[in-house]
N, C-alpha and C positions, 0 to 999 in steps of 0.2 A: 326778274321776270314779272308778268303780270301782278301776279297776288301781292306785290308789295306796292302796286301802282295802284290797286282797287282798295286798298286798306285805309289812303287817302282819303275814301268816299263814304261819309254816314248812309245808310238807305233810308233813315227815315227823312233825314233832314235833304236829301236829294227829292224823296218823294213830295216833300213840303215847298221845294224852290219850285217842281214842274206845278200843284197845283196851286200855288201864287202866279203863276205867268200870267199875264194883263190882254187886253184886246191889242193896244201898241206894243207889245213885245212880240206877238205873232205878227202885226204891220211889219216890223222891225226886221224881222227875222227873213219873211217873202222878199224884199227889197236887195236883197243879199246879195252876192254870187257865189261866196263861199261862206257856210255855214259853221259855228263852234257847237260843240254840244249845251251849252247854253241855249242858244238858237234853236236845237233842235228839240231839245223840250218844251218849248211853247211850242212848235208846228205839232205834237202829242199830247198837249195840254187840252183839258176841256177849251178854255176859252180861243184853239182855234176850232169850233167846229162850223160857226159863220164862214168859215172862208175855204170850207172841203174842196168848193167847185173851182175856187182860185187855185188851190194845192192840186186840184189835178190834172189843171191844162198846163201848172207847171211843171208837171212829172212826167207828163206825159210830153210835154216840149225837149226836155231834157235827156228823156230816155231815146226817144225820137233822133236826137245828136247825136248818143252817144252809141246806140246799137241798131239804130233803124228799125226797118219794119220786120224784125227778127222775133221767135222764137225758137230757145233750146231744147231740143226733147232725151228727158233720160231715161234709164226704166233702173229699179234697182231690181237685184240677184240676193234672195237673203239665204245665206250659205247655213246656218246654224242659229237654233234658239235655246242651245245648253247657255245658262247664265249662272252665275254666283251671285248675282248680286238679289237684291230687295229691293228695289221699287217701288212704292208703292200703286203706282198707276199704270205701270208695266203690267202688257200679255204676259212676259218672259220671265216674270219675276220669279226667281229660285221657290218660293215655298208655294206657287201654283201647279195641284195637280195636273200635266199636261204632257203632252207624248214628247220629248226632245230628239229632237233629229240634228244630225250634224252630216251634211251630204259629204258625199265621198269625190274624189277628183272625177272618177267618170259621172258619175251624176251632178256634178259641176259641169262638165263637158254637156254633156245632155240639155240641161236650162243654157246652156249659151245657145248651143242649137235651135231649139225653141223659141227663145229670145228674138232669134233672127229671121226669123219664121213669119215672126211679129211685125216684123217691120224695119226699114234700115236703120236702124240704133247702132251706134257710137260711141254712146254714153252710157258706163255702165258704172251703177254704184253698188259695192257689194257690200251689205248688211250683215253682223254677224251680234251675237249676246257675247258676255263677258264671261268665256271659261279658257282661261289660259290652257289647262293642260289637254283643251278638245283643240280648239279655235288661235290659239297664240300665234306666233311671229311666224312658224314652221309651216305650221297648216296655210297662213295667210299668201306667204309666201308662194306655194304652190298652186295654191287658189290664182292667182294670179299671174301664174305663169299657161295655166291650164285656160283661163280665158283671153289671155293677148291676143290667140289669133283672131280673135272672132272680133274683139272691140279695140278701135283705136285710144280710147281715154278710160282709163279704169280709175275708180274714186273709191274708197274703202270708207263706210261707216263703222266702226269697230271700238275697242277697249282704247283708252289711250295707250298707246307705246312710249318707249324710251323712245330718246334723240337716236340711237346707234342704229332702232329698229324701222324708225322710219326711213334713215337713210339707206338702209341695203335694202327695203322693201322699194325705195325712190328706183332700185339698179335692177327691180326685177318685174319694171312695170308699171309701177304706179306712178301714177299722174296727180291724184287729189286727195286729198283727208277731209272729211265732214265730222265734226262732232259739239253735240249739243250738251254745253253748257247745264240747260234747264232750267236754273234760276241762277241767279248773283246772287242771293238774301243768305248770306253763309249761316246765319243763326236759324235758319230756317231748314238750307237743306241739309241736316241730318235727319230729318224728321220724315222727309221725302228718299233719304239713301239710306235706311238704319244700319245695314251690314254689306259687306262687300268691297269691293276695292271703288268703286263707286262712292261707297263712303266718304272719302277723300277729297274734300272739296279743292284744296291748295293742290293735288295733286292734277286734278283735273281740269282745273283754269290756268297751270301754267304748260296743259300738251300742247297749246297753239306754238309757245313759245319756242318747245321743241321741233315741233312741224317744220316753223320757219328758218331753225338753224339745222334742219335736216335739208334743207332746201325744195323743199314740197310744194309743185308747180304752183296749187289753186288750196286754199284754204276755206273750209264752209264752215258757218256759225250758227248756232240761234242758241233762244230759249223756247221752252215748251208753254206757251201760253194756256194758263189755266192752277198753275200753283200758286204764284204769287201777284202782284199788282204787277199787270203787264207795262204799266208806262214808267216803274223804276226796272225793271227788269231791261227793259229796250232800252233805257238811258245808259244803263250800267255796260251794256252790250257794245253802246256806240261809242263807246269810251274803252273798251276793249280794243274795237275796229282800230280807231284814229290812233292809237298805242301800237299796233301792228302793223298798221299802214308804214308807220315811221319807223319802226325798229326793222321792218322785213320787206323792204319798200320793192323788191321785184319781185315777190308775190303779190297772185291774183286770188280777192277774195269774194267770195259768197255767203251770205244770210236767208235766213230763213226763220220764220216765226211758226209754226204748228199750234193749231188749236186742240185742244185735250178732244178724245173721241172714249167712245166707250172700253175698258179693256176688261178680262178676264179677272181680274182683282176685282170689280166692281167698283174701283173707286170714282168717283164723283170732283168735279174739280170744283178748287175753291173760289176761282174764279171765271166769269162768263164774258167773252170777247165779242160784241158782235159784229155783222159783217163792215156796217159803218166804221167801225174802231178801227177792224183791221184794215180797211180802205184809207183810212187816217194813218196806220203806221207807215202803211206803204208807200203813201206820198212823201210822206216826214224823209223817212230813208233815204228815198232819191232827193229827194232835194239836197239833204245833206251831203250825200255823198254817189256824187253823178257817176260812178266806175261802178258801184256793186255789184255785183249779180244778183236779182231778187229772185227766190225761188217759191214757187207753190208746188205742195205735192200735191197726191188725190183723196188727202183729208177733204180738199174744200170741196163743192158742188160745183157741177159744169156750167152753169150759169155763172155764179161770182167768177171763176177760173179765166171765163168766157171776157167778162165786162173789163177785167183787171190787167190783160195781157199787154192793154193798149196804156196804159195809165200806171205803169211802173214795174211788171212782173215781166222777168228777161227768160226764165227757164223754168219748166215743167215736169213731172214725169208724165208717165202715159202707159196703160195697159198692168200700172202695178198688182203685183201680187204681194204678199206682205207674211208667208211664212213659206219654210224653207222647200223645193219641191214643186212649188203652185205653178211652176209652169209647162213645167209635163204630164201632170195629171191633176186628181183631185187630189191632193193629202189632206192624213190625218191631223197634221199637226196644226196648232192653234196658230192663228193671225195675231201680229203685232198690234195691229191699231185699224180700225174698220173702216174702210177706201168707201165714199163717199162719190168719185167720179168711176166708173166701173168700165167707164168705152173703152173699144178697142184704140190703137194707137194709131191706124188708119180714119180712126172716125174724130180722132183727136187735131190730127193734122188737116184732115178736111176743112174741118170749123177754123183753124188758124188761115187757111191760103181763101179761104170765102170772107174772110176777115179783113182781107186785101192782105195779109202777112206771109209772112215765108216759113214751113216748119223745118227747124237746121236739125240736124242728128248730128252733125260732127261738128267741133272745134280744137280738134288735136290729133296731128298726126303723127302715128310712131318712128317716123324716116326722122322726126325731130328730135327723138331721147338719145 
C-alpha cells in the first residue's frame, strides 16, 4: 500500500530539492508534455513565480482540451457532527462544547428535498464526523439509500472504512469517496490528530488504497493547507496521485487543496497560503496531470472562484451549508468551517454561463451502476 511507497520520501530533504529548483528547471519543466514529480516541483517552487502568466495560459489551454468550457456543480449534505476524534483545527472536534446532531433518515429525506429546491444538483457529497457507533457503515449505508432518489452521483466525505465497507456501500449507491489526507508530514500529524482513530496516520493514507480495491467509481484527495509547508505537502500528494493512477488506473480522480478558515477550537494555522500561491498550485496540478478534476469549495471568495474557473478549476460547490440540518432551516448546530462564497447556486451558475461556460449538475447516471 501507499505508506510503504511514501516512507521512500524524506520531507525535509523533498522540501530542500523543491526550494533548490533553478529558473531552467521551471524552463524545463513548461517545455514538457508529460510531467514527473520532479517537474512538478519546480512549476511550485518559488523560482517559477516569473512565469505565473505562462503556467496559466498553459492550464488553461489544457483544461480547455481536456473538459471544455465546463463547469461541475456539487452541494454537499452534512449528515452528522458527533466526532471522536481531536482535531485540533476542527469545528467537530470531540472536546468542543457544541450541540451534536446526527440527522435521522427522514430528516435526511428532508435536506434532499431542499437540496432540490436549490437547484438541479446531481452531485451530492455527504459529510459526516467520525463516530462509528452514530455515523458508521449502517447508518452510511441508509443515508444513501434514502437519497438515491433524489441524486444521480452520491460522493461520501466520511471516516475511512474497511475495503469490505466500501465495497457493499459501492452496491448501495455510492459513486465517490472524498478524503483529506491533511498533511503527509507523519512526525507532524500526531500533533494535529492527538486521540482518535484519526490518529492513525498509516491507517488513513492507505484508505485510498482500499477505495481503489473496493472499486470506487471517483476518488477525491487533498491536504488542508495551513498546517504544514504546503509545497512539501502537494509534492507528497502528487506522489500519492501518480501511485494510484497506476495501481487503480480505471479510477477517476479528484483533488483539492482547502485553505485553513477560522473554526471553533480557535486554532490559528501555521501556515498562510495566498491567492497567488494557490493560483500557482493550481496551474502546477494541471499541467501535471491534464485528467484531474480540480475542485474549489466555498472557503474561497467569489471573485478568486470566479477568475480561476477558466485557468484550471473543473468543479465547484454552490449554496453550501456546512453543519447538519442547514438546509431546512436555521440550526443550532455549529458550522464546520466558515463559507466564504454564500450565493445561491442560481446566482452561481448565472456567473459561470455569463462566463461564456456551461454550469453541468450531472456527470453520472444511475441507469450505469
Amino acid at each position: 500500500m501507499f505508506y510503504d511507497e511514501l516512507r521512500k520520501y524524506d520531507w525535509d530533504e523533498t522540501r530542500q530539492l523543491i526550494m533548490s529548483k533553478s529558473d531552467a528547471d521551471v524552463r524545463y519543466a513548461l517545455r514538457k508534455e508529460r510531467l514527473t514529480v520532479d517537474d512538478f516541483m519546480a512549476l511550485i517552487s518559488p523560482a517559477a513565480v516569473p512565469y505565473l502568466e505562462q503556467m496559466a495560459q498553459l492550464s488553461h489551454k489544457i483544461t480547455l482540451e481536456r473538459f471544455g468550457k465546463t463547469v461541475s456543480l456539487y452541494i454537499p449534505l452534512y449528515v452528522s457532527n458527533a466526532c471522536t476524534n481531536h482535531c485540533v483545527y476542527c469545528g467537530f472536534n470531540h472536546s468542543n462544547p457544541l450541540e451534536r446532531v446526527t440527522l435521522s433518515l427522514e430528516q435526511v429525506e428532508a435536506e434532499c428535498k431542499a437540496i432540490r429546491r436549490l437547484g438541479p444538483f446531481e452531485n451530492l457529497l455527504i459529510v459526516s464526523g467520525e463516530f462509528p457507533a452514530l455515523n458508521g457503515t449502517d447508518y452510511l449505508e441508509k443515508v444513501l439509500k434514502t437519497a438515491r432518489p433524489y441524486f444521480n452521483n452520491l460522493t461520501i466525505e466520511v471516516m475511512p472504512l474497511k475495503e469490505k465497507d466500501y465495497y457493499r456501500l459501492t452496491n448501495s449507491g455510492l459513486n465517490g469517496v472524498v478524503c483529506f489526507q491533511e498533511t503527509y508530514n507523519e512526525k507532524a500529524y500526531k500533533t494535529y490528530h492527538p486521540r482518535g482513530m484519526k490518529s492513525i496516520f498509516e491507517w488513513r493514507v492507505n484508505g485510498f488504497d482500499r477505495m481503489g480495491r473496493a472499486g470506487v467509481h471517483k476518488i477525491g484527495m487533498g491536504v488542508l493547507i495551513g498546517l504544514e509547508d504546503w509545497r512539501t505537502d502537494v509534492t507528497m500528494m502528487a506522489r500519492h496521485l501518480q501511485y494510484l493512477r497506476k495501481t487503480y488506473w480505471k479510477t477517476r480522480y479528484s483533488i483539492n487543496f482547502p485553505r485553513m478558515c477560522p473554526a471553533e477550537g480557535g486554532y490559528t494555522p501555521n501556515v498562510i497560503m495566498s491567492d497567488k500561491e494557490l493560483a500557482q498550485l493550481t496551474f502546477a496540478f494541471r499541467i501535471f496531470d491534464h485528467d484531474v478534476d480540480i475542485s474549489y469549495s466555498t472557503r474561497e471568495k467569489p471573485a478568486f472562484r470566479r477568475n480561476m474557473m477558466k485557468l484550471g478549476v473543473t468543479s465547484m460547490s454552490a449554496g453550501s451549508r456546512t453543519e447538519p440540518g442547514g438546509y431546512c432551516s436555521t440550526p443550532e448546530a455549529l458550522e464546520q468551517f466558515e463559507v466564504s462564497d454564500d450565493r445561491t447556486p442560481a446566482q452561481v451558475a448565472e456567473e459561470i454561463r455569463q462566463s461564456g461556460y456551461e454550469a453541468v449538475w450531472k456527470d453520472w447516471d444511475k441507469s450505469f451502476d
